[in-house]
N, C-alpha and C positions, 0 to 999 in steps of 0.2 A: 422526486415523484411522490405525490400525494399515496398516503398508507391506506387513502378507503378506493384507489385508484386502482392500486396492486391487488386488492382484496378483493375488489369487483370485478377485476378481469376475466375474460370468458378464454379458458385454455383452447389450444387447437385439440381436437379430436383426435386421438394417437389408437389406432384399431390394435398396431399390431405388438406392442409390449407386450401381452402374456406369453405370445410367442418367443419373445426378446429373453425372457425370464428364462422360462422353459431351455433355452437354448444355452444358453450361458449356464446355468445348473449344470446341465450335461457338459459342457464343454470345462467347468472349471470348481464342481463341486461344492465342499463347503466353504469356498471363497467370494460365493453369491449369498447374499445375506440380506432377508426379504421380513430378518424383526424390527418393531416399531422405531423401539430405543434406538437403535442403529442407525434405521433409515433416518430420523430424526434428527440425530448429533451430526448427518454428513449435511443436514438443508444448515439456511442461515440461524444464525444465534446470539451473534454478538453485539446486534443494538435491537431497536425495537422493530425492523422492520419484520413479515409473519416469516414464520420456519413453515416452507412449501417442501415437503421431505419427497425423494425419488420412490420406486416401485423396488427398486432393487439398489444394493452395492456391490459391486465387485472389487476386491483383491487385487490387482497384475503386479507382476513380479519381474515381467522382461518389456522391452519393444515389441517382439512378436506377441506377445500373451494382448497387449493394447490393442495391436491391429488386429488381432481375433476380434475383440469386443466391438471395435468398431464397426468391424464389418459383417455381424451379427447384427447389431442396432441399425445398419445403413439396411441392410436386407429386409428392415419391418420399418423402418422410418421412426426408429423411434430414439425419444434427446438421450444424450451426453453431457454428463456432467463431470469435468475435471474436478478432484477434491487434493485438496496439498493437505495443510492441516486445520482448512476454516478459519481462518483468522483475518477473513476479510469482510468487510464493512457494507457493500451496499450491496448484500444479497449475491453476489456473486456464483455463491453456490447452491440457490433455489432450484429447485423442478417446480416451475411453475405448469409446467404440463405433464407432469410426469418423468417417467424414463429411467435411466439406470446412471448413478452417481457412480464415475470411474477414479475409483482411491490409489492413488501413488503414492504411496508413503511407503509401502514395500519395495519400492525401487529407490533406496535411500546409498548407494553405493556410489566412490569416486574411483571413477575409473581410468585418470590418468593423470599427474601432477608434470608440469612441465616449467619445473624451476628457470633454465636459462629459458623460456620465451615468454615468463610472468602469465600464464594461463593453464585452467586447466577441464578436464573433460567431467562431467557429473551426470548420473539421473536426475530427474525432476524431485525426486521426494527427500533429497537432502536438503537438510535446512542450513540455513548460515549458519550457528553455534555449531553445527554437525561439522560442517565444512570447515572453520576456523580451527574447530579443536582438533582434525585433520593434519590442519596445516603448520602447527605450533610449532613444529619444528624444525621447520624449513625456511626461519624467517620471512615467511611473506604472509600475506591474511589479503581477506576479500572482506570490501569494506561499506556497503550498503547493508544501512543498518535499518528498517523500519520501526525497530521497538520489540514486536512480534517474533517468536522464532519461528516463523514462516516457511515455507517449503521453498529454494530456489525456483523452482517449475513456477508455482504460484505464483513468487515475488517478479517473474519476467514475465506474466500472462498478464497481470497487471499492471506491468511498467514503475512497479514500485521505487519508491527512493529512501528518506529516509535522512537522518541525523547529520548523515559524513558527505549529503550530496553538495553540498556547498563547496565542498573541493575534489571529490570523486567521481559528482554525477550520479547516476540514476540507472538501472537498469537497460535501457536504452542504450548508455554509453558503454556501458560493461559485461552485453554479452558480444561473444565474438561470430556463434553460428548456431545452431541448434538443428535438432533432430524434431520431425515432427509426424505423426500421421494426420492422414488427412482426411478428410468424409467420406471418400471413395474409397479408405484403407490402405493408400500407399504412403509409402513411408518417404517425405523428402527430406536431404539436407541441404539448408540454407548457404551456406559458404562452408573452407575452408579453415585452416587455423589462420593466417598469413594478416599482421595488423592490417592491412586495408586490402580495397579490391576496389575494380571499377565493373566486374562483370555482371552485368546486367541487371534487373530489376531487386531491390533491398528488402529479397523474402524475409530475414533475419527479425527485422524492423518493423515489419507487417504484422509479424506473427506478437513478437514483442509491444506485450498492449492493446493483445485482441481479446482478451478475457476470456480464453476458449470458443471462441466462437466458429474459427476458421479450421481450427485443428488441434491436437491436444501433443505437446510439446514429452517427449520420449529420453534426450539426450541436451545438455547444454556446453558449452566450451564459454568460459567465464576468466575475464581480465583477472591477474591477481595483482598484488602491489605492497612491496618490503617491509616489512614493520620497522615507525619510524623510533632512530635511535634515542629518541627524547620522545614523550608527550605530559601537557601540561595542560591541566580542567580547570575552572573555577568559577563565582561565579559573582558579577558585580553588579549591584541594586542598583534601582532608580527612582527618582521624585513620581515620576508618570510613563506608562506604555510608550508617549510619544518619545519622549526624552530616552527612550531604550532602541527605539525603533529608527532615532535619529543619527542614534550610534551604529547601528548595524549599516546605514546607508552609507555615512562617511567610511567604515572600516571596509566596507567590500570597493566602496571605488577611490579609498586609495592603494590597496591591491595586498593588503595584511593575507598571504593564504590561511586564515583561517578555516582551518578541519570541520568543527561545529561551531554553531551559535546560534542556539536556542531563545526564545523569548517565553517567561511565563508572565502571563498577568496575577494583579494584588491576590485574586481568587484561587488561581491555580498553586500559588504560593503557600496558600492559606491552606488548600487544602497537603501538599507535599508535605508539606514540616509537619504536621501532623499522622500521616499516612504513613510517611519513612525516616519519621524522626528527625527531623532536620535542625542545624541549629543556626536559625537564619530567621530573615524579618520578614515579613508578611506583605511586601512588596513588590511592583512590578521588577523581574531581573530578569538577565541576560545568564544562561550556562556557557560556556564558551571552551573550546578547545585548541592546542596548536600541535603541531604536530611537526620533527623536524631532528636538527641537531640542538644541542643543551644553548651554544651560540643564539641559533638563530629562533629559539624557540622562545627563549628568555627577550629576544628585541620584540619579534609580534606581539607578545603579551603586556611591554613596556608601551608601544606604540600605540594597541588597543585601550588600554589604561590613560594614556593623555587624551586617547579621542574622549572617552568614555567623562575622565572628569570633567570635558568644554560642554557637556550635556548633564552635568548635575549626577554623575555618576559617584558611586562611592567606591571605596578601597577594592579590590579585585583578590576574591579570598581564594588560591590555589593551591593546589598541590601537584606533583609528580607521582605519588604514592600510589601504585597500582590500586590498592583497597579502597583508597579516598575516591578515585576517579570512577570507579565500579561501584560505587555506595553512589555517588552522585547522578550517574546514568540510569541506574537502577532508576531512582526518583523521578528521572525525567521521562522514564520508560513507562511506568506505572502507573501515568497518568489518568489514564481510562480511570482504572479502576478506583486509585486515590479522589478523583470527584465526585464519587458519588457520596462520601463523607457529607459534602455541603448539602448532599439533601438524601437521608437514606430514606432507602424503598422506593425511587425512584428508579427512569431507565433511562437509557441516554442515545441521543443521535449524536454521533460523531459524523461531522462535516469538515469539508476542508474546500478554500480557494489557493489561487496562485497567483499574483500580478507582478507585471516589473517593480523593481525593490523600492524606484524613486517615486513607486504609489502605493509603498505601504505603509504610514504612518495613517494618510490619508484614506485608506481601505478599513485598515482597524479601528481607527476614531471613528469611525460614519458606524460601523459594525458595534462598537460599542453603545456606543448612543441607540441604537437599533434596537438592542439588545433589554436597553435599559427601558425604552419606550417602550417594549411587547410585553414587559413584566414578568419576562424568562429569568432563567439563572442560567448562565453559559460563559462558562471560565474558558480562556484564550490561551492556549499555545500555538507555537507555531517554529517551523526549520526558516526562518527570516532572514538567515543568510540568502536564499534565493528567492523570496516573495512569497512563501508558500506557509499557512498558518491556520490551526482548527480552533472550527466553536466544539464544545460539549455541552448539547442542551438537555439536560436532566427535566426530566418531564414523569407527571400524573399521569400514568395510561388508564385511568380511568376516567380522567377530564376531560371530553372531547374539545371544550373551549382550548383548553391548552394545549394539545396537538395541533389542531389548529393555526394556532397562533406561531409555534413550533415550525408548520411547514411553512409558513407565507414568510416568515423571517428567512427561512434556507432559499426561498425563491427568490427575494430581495438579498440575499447577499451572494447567490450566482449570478445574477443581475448587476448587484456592482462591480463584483468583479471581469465581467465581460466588458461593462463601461469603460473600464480603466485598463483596458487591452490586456486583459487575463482570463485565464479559465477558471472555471466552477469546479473543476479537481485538479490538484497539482500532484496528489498521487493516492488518492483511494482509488481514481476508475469509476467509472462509468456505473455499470451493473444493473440493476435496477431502480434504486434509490435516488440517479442522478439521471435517466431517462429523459423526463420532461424539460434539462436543461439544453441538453446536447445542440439542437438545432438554430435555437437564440446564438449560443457563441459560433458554431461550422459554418450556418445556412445550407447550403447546396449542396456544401461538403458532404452532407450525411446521404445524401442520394444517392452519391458513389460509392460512398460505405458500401450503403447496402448491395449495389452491382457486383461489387468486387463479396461481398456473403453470398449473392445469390449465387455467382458464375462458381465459387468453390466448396458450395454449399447446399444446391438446390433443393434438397429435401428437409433442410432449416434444423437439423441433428445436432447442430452442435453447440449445447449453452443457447438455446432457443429463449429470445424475452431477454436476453440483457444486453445492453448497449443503446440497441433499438428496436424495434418491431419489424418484420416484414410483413 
């Protein structure tokens, strides 16, 4: 969605938030927080779209302390704003109308490890490094990794994925139930613990991927999975993008379980080795992971390695070395911030598509070339094990031309990617920033969206203006 689009919008009229405020004070003290800075750091911040700050933030600390707040705000009709820890991309946590931004990070507690059934129960405001470093001792970890240390609540409002989805999936696949309130203030749970169910409709699913819109998620029960006794990183150059891209297609369909497999282009490269020190060439490469026994770990890597030289690939530089593999993910994590090097004082849109994998070579060359015709600078990563890969366009915010130029590029390349039976996000989400794409790739689908917000949502409370309009 266009940035003078968002900036022009006319907020709906919210009467009764002083009351909302008022109330909440009373009910929850200094844990209502109505300073600028505050309100501020809970709206967006992390690319260039505007920071629309709420009226207020609150604190909650339990499930019941949530459905207070909720139904305090449902009482005066005024928005909801779930906050994990911000680290999401397309405004996700604006008050564009206002309202009271609801901070979970104080509900960061795991409340029940359940070693024999690989799952276990969490609040929303623990983050995966939180939960990992939990788990360290129980050989198992949870494995959706975005980059980010993200609040779990957040990483499953958004349906995030991430580094290790190439062979783990995506949040989608790795929550098992959740706890949620709802706009009326009642508290549902989605299912059970028990690996599958057929009873009845896939609240679980619904809610997973609704960006707070339907209801603000309290409790989660989350797959885990054994840390594997072998893993093995590294990372092996290429003449060109496509020649990287052509290995990634042959490696997933001839059925290598590779863990990650990252692409960076010449740019992204360019900027990494200089950012985290790298000692590596300034060429389009592949990060690659396996994940496994010492056996079976060393043939994937051998396997990938022959694909990789019938495409012009070079030597496959690895290690096992826990330090090496955490210096190298590190680099590949950093990326945000490592590009802005190719142009300082710049800001940056981070964008992402998704298409089937046998049209991505064909996605990213066209995106290139695109890229290279708007006279942007926009270095390419992407998790291309499953089709899924971002521009970073560093941009003059004081050039309207180049903004401009900025968005009609991100509208043509949700465009291609819808062309080529894919989506316009594979995993930042909707929010506001992706608005205007939504209906090109659903159509009609979005009209039942919205039936299914209106029927559980009728006074539009919750995360109000992102996904879509009412």
């Amino acid at each position: 969605m266009a940035l003078k689009d968002i900036l022009a919008e006319r907020p709906a009229v919210r009467t009764g938030i002083a009351a909302t405020v008022a109330s909440l004070k009373e009910a929850f003290g200094e844990r209502v927080v109505t300073g600028e800075d505050v309100r501020r750091a809970h709206a967006h911040t992390t690319t260039y779209l505007p920071n629309q700050a709420p009226d207020a933030v609150v604190f909650a600390t339990t499930e019941a302390e949530v459905q207070k707040v909720v139904r305090i705000c449902a009482a005066n009709a005024t928005p909801i704003i779930p906050f994990g820890t911000g680290s999401s991309l397309e405004g996700h946590v604006n008050a564009p109308q206002g309202g009271v931004s609801l901070d979970l990070s104080r509900m960061d507690r795991v409340l029940a490890v359940h070693a024999e059934d690989l799952d276990c129960v969490i609040e929303p405001g623990v983050t995966r490094e939180g939960l990992n470093a939990h788990l360290r001792d129980t050989g198992l970890f949870f494995p959706i990794d975005p980059g980010a240390n993200a609040s779990l609540g957040g990483m499953a409002a958004t349906r995030a994925s991430g580094t290790n989805a190439v062979r783990y999936g995506t949040m989608r696949d790795n929550v098992v139930s959740l706890n949620a309130v709802m706009a009326d203030g009642r508290i549902i749970r989605t299912a059970r613990r028990a690996k599958k169910t057929s009873a009845g409709y896939d609240m679980t699913r619904l809610l997973v991927g609704s960006e707070g819109t339907l209801g603000v998620i309290t409790q989660l029960t989350l797959k885990l999975y054994g840390i594997p006794e072998d893993v093995l990183a590294g990372v092996c150059p290429f003449p060109t993008v496509r020649d990287a891209v052509n290995t990634v297609i042959q490696t997933v369909q001839t059925g290598i379980p590779v863990a990650r497999i990252e692409l960076l282009d010449a740019q992204s490269m360019e900027a990494a080795i200089a950012y985290a020190k790298l000692d590596l060439k300034p060429q389009p490469s592949l990060f690659v992971e396996f994940h496994g026994s010492p056996a079976s770990v060393a043939e994937q890597a051998e396997t990938f390695s022959m694909i990789a030289a019938d495409h012009g690939g070079g030597a496959l530089e690895a290690s096992n070395r826990p330090e090496e593999r955490s210096r190298l993910w590190k680099a590949r994590h950093d990326m945000y911030w490592a590009s802005m090097l190719l142009r300082p004082g710049s800001r940056a849109i981070a964008t992402d598509v998704c298409v089937p994998v046998s049209r991505l070579a064909d996605c990213i060359g066209d995106t290139q070339a695109d890229i290279e015709a708007s006279g942007l600078i926009g270095p390419i990563i992407g998790h291309v094990g499953d089709g899924n890969f971002h521009v970073t366009l560093l941009l003059d915010m004081e050039d309207g031309r180049e903004i401009d130029a900025a968005e009609a590029f991100m509208a043509r390349l949700a465009a291609r990617a819808v062309e080529m039976d894919g989506t316009c996000t594979g995993e930042h989400g909707i929010g506001q920033g992706k608005r205007g794409y939504l209906r090109a790739e659903l159509g009609e689908t979005v009209d039942f969206m919205k039936m299914i917000k209106a029927a559980l949502d009728p006074k539009d409370i919750m995360n109000p203006g992102k996904i879509f309009m009412l």
